[in-house]
C-alpha positions in Angstrom: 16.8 -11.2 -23.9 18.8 -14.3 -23.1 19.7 -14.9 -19.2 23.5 -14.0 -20.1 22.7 -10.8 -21.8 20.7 -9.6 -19.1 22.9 -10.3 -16.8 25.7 -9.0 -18.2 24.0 -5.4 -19.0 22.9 -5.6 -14.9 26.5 -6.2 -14.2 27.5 -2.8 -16.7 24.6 -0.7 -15.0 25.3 -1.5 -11.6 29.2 -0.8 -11.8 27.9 2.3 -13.4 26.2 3.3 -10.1 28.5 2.6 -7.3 31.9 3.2 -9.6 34.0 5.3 -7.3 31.9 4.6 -4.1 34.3 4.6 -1.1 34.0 1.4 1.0 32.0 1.7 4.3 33.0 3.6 6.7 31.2 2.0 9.6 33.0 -1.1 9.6 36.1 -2.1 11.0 38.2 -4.9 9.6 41.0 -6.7 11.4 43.5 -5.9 8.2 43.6 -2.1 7.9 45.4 0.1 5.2 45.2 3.3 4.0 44.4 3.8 -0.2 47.7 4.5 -0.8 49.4 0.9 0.7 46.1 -0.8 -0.6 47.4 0.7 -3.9 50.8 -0.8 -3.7 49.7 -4.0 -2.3 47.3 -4.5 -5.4 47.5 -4.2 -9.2 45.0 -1.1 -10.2 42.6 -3.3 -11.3 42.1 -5.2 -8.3 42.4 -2.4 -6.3 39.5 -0.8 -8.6 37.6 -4.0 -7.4 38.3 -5.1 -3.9 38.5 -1.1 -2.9 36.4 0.6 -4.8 33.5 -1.9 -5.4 34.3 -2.1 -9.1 32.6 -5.2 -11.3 35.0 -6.6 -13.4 33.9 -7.3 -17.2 31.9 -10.8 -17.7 33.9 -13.7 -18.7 37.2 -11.7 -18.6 38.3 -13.9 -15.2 40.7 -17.0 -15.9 39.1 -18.0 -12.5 35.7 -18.5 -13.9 37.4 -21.6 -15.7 39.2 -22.6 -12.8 38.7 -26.3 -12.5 41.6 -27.3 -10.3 40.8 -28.7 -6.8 41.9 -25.7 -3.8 40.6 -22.9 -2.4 39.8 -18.7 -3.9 41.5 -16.9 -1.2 40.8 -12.7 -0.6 43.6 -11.0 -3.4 43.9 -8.4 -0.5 45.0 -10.3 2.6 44.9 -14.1 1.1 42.1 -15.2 4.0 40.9 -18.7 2.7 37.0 -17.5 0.9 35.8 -20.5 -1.4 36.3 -23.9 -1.6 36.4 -25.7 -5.2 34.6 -28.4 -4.2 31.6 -25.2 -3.6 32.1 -23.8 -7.2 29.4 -24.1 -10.1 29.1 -22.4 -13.6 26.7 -20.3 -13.4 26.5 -19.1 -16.6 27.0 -15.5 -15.9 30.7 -15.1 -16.7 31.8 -14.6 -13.0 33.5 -17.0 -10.7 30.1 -18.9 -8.5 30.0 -20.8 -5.4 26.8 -22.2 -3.2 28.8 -21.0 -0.2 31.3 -19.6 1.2 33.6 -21.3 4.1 32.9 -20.6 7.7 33.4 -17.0 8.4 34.7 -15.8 5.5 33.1 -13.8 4.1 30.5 -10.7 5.6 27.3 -8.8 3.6 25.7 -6.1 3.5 22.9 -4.0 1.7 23.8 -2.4 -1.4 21.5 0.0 -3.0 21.9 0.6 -6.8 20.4 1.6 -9.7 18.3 -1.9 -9.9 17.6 -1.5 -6.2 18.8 -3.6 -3.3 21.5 -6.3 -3.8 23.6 -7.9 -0.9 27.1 -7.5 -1.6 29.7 -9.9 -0.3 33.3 -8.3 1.6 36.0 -10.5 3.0 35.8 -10.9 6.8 39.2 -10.5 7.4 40.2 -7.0 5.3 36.4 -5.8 4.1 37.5 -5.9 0.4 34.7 -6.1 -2.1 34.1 -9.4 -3.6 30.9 -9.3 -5.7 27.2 -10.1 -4.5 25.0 -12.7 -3.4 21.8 -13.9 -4.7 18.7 -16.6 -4.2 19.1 -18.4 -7.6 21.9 -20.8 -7.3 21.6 -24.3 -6.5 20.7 -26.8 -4.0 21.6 -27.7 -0.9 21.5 -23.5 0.1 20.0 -21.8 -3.2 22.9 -19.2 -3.1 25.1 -17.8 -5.9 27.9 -16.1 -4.7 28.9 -14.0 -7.9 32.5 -12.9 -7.4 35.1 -11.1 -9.0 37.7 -12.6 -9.5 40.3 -10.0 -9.8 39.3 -10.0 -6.0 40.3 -13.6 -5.7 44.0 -16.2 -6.1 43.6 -19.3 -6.6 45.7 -21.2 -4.1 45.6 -25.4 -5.9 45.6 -28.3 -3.0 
């Protein structure tokens, strides 16, 4: 099975186990709303992501081909996430980056049906962005694999 394929069908079976999961509880964000002004803030389909830790399709994201020099901000509160000049194609068919900007962004554990992951929030509003992982490249060997219906792209 090609790298691609695989990844893709991890990316089906692992929306398929935390679809619908409410975001932590435990934490507290400085941008607060309840569901129902998250829902008018957001298209559904964000709202599905950044909310409800939704994965959006593989290579569905204009953002993935974003070339442009500027920065992926949070679609949730606009907080400033990625810089361009940080973005790689990963192959995958979601928006990558080696890192993120100072302070941006927060992790945590995420347990799913192909066991632990770390999944990547926004600092500022806790939204759900996508996950991290230790095969990207040099200089930190990150790949932070985002959605990017949880993303804008604001040019320089």
């Amino acid at each position: 099975m090609r790298r691609r394929s695989f990844l893709g069908l991890s990316a089906a079976l692992s929306a398929l186990a935390v679809a619908g999961r409410p975001m932590a509880a435990a934490e507290t964000f400085e941008i607060t709303m309840t569901p129902d002004e998250w829902r008018a803030r957001l298209t559904p389909e964000q709202y599905a992501v950044l909310r409800e830790e939704d994965t959006e399709a593989p290579f569905t994201s204009p953002l993935e081909l974003e070339k442009r020099e500027g920065t992926f901000a949070c679609a949730g509160c606009a907080l400033p996430l990625f810089s361009s000049a940080r973005k790689f194609d990963s192959g995958t068919g979601w928006p990558s980056f080696w890192e993120p900007l100072p302070g941006a962004v927060g992790t945590r554990a995420d347990w799913g049906i192909l066991g632990r992951r770390t999944e990547v929030h926004c600092a500022r509003c806790g939204g759900h962005l996508g996950h991290v992982f230790s095969d990207g490249p040099e200089p930190t060997g990150k790949r932070y694999c985002m959605n990017g219906l949880a993303m804008v792209f604001q040019p320089a």
